[in-house]
C-alpha positions as CSV (number, residue, x, y, z in Angstrom):
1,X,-0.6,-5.1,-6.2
2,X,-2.3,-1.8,-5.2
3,X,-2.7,-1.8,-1.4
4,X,-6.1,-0.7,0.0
5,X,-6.4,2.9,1.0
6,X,-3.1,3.9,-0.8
7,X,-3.9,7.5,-1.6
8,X,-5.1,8.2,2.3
9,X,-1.9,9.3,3.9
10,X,-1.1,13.3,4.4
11,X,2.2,14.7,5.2
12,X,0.5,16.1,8.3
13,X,-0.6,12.3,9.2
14,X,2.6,11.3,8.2
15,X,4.4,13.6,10.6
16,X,7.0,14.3,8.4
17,X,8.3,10.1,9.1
18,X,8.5,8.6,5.8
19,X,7.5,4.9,5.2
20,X,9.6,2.0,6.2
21,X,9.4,0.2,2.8
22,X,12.3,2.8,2.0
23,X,15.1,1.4,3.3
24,X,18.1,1.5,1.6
25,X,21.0,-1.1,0.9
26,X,23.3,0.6,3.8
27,X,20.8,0.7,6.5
28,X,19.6,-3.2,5.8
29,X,23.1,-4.2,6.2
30,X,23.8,-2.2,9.1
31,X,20.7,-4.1,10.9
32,X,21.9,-7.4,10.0
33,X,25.8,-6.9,10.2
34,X,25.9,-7.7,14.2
35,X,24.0,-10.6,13.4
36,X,27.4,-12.9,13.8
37,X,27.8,-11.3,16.7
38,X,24.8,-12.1,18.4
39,X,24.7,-16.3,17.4
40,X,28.2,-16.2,19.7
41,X,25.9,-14.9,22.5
42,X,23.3,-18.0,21.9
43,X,23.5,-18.4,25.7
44,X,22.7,-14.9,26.9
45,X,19.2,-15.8,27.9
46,X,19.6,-19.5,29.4
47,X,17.9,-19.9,32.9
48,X,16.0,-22.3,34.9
49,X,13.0,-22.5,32.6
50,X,11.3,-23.9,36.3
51,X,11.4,-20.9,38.0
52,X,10.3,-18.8,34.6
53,X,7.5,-20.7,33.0
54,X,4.7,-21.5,34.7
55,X,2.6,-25.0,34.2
56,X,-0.1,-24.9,32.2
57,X,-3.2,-26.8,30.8
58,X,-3.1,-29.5,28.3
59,X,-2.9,-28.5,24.6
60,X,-5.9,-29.0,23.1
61,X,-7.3,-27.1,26.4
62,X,-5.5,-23.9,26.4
63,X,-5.6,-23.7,22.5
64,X,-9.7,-24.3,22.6
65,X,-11.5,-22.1,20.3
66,X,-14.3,-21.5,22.5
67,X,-16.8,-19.1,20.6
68,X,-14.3,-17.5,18.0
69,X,-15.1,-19.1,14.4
70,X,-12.5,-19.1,11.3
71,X,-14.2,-16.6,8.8
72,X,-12.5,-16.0,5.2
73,X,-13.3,-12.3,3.7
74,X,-12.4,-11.1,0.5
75,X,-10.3,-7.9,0.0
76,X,-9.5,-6.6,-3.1
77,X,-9.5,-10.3,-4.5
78,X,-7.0,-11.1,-1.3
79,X,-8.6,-14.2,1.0
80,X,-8.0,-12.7,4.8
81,X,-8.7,-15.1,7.2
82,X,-10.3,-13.7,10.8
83,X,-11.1,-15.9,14.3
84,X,-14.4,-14.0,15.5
85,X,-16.6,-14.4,18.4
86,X,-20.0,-12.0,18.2
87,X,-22.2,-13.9,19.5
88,X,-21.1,-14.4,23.0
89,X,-20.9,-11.0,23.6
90,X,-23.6,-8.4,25.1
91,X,-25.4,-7.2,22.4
92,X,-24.5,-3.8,22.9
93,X,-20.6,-4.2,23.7
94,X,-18.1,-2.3,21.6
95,X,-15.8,-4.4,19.0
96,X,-12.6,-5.3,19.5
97,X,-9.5,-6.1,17.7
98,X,-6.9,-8.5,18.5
99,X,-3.6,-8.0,16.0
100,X,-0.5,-10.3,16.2
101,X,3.2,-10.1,15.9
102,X,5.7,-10.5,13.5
103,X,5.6,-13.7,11.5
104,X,2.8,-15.0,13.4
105,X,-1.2,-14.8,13.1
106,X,-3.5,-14.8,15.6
107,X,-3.3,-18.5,16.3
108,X,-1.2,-17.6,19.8
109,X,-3.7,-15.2,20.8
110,X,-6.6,-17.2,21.5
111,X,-6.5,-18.0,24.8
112,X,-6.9,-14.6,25.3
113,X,-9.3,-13.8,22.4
114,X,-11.7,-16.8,23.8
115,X,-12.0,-14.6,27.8
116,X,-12.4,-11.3,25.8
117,X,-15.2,-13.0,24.0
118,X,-17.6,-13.1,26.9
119,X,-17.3,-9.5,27.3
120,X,-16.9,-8.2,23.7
121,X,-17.2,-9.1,20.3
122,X,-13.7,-10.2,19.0
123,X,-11.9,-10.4,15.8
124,X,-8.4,-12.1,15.5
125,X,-7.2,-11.4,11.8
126,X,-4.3,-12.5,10.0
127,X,-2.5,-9.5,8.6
128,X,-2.4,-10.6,4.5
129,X,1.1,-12.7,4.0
130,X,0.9,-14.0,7.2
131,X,-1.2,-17.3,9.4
132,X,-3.9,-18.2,6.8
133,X,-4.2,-14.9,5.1
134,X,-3.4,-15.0,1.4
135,X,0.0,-13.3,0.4
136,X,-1.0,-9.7,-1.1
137,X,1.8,-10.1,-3.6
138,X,4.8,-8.0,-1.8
139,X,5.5,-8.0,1.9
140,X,3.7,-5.4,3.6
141,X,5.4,-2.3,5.3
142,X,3.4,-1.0,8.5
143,X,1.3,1.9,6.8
144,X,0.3,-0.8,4.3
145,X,-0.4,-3.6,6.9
146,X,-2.8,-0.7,8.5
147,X,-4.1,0.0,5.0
148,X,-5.4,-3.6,4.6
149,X,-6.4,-3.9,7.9
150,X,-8.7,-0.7,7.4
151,X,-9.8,-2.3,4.2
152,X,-10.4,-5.3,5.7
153,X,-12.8,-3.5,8.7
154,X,-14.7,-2.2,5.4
155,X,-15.4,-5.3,4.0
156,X,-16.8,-6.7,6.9
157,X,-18.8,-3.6,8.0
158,X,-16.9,-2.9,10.6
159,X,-16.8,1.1,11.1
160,X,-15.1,1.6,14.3
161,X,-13.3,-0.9,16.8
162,X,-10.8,-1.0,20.1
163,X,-8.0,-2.5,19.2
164,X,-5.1,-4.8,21.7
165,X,-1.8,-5.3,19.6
166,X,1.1,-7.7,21.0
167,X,4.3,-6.9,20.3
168,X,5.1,-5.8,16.9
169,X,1.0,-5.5,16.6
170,X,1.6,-2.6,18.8
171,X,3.2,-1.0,16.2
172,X,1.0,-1.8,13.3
173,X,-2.0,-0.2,15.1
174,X,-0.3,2.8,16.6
175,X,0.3,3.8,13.1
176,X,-3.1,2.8,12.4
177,X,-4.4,5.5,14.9
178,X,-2.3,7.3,13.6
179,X,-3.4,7.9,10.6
180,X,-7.0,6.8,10.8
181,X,-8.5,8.3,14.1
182,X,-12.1,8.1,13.4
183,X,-11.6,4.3,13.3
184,X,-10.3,3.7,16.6
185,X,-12.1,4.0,20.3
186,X,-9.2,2.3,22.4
187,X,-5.5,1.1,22.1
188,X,-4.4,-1.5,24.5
189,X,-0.4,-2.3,23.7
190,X,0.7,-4.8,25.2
191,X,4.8,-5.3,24.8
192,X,5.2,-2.7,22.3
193,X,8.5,-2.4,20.4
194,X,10.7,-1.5,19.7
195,X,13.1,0.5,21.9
196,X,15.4,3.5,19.6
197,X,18.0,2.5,21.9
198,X,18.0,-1.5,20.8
199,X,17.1,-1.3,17.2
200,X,20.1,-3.6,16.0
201,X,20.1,-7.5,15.3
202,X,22.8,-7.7,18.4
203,X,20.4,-6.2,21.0
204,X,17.1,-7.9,19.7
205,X,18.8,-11.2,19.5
206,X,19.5,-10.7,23.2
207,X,16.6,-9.6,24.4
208,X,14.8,-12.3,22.1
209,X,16.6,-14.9,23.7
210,X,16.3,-13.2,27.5
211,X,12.6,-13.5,27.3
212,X,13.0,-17.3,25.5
213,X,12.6,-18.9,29.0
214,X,9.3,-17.2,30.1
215,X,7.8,-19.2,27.3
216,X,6.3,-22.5,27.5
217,X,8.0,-24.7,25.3
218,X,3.9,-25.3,23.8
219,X,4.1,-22.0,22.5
220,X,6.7,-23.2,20.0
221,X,4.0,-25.7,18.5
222,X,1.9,-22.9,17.8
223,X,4.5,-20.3,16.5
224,X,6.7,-22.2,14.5
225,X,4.2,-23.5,12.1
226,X,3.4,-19.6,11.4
227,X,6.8,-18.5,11.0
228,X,7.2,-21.1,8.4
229,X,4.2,-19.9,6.8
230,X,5.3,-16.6,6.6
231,X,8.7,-16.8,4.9
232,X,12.3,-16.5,5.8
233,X,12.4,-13.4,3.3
234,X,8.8,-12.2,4.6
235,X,10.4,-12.2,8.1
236,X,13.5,-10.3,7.1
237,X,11.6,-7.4,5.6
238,X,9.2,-7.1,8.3
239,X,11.8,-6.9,11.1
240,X,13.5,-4.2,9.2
241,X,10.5,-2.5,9.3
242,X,9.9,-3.1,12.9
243,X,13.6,-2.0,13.8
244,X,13.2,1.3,11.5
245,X,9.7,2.3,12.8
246,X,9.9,5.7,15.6
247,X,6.7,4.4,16.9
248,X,7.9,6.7,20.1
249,X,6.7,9.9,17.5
250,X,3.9,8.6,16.3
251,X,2.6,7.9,19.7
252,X,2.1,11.4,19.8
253,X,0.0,12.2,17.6
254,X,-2.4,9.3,18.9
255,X,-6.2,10.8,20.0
256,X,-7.5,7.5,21.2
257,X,-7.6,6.3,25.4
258,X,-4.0,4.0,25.6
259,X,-3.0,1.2,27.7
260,X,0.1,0.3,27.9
261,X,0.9,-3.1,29.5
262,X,4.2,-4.9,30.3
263,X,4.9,-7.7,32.4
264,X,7.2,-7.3,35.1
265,X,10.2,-9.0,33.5
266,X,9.7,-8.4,30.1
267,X,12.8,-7.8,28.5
268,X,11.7,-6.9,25.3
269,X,9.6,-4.0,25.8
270,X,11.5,-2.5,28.4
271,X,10.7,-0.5,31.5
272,X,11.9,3.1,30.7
273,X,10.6,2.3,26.8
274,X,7.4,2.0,27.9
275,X,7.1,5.0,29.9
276,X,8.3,7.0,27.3
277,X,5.4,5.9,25.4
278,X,3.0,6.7,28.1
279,X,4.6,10.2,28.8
280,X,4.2,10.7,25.2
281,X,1.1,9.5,24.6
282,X,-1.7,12.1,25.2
283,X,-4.4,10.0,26.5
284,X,-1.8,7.2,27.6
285,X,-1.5,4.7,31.2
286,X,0.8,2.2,31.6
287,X,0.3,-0.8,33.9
288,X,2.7,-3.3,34.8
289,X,1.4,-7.1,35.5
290,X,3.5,-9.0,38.1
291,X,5.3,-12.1,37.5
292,X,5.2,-12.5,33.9
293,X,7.4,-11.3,30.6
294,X,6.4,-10.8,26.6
295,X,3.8,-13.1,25.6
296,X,0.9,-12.6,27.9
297,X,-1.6,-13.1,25.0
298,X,-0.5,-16.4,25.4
299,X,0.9,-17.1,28.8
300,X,-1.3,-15.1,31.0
301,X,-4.6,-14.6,29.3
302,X,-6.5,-14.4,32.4
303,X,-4.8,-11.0,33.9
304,X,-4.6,-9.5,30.2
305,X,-8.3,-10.0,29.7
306,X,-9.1,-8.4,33.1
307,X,-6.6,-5.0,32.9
308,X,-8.4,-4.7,29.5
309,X,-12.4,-5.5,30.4
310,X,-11.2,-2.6,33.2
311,X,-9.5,0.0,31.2
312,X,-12.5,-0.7,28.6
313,X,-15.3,0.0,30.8
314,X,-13.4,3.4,32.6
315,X,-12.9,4.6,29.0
316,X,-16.7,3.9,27.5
């Protein structure tokens, strides 16, 4: 299938980086050859999951929908599937975009997306292949996954939106901004990846399983059903395009206000990565939330939702 928006990209948006769908036999193999490696270091991230992951709510609670609704929009005959609250909002609040991370939808972001609600009208979509989004027919590269998401703003009238990307959702709407200014007011990236000095299977294994105990073991009842959704192949091919992506040059070249946020001990995104982004980053402030790691869409909703009402309202 034809993606959305296909003909849009310049050289000059481009920046001379050429799109990650064009990786070659070598480099895949090189990405997955330490793999081996890294299931003999299965151990490297045990600790007392006590001391890391805090107590929460029950279930049902702290996965309550709140105000967002499932929506289903059509996209160039491709079913997308959205979680969005409008009504709670002021009437006059800016939009705002919540985009997940690899292999996941937006499921794990709703305790978040429910607080934001109260302050702004919120979307949660499933990028298409992944959650309840129908599969485009090929597994999207990130130019193309910010093609469809631009498509998808279209279809629903939406012109112009902040947008708050988790982890690998960082990435997809960097390039977004990247290549479509005039749609963006505000980034928030919160746990960006990934760091050029640990794109390898041996150091994201690590660092995957460093930041393992941080997560409440609920988290996996909301992830794993996604990941299984998405595909073992799907997830291949989109961590090769996450681990070949210079998001640290395209950051650059990014107009909009930009928050960066990492927690304290997030191992993932870390500390001197993401002030290379903010250095970088023309209009760029990073922020680091105590006491907490990767997933604060998830496990601290409360202090992501206030760093972001706060950076929204100094950047009106």
């Amino acid at each position: 299938m034809v993606t959305p928006h296909e003909g849009r990209e310049t050289p000059e948006r481009h920046c001379g980086i050429h799109a990650a769908g064009n990786v070659d036999r070598r480099r895949f193999l090189q990405l997955f050859g330490a793999g081996g490696l890294g299931v003999m270091l299965g151990g490297c991230g045990d600790t007392d999951d006590e001391l890391l992951a805090p107590e929460f709510p029950p279930f049902h609670e702290w996965m309550d929908l709140g105000p967002l609704e499932p929506r289903r929009t059509s996209v160039h005959g491709v079913s997308l599937h959205a979680l969005v609250a409008t009504e709670a909002a002021p009437a006059d609040a800016p939009p705002l975009v919540l985009i997940h991370g690899s292999g996941l939808s937006g499921r794990y972001m709703v305790p978040t997306a429910r607080l934001l609600a109260q302050d702004f009208p919120v979307y949660v979509p499933d990028i298409p292949g992944y959650g309840d989004s129908e599969d485009p027919g090929e597994v999207l590269n990130i130019p193309q996954m910010s093609d469809w998401l631009v498509a998808w703003m279209d279809a629903i009238g939406l012109e112009r939106a902040s947008f708050l990307g988790n982890s690998f959702g960082c990435q997809v709407i960097v390039d977004l901004a990247m290549r479509y200014p005039e749609r963006v007011d505000r980034l928030i990236l919160q746990g960006p990846t990934t760091p050029p000095d640990e794109r390898s299977t041996f150091w994201q294994f690590i660092r995957w399983r460093q930041n393992e105990p941080y997560n409440p073991e609920m988290l996996g009842e909301v992830t794993a059903p996604e990941y299984g959704k998405a595909g073992l192949w799907r997830m291949i091919r989109s961590y090769v395009f996450q681990v070949t992506d210079p998001v640290e040059e395209k950051v650059r070249h990014i107009e909009a206000p930009t928050l960066v946020v990492r927690g304290e001990h997030d191992p993932i995104t870390h500390q001197a990565f993401a002030e290379m982004l903010v250095r970088r980053l023309p209009r760029g402030e990073l922020l680091i939330l105590p006491d907490v790691a990767h997933t604060l869409v998830f496990t601290a909703p409360g202090p992501l939702a206030e760093v972001t009402r706060r950076f929204m309202e100094e950047n009106a």
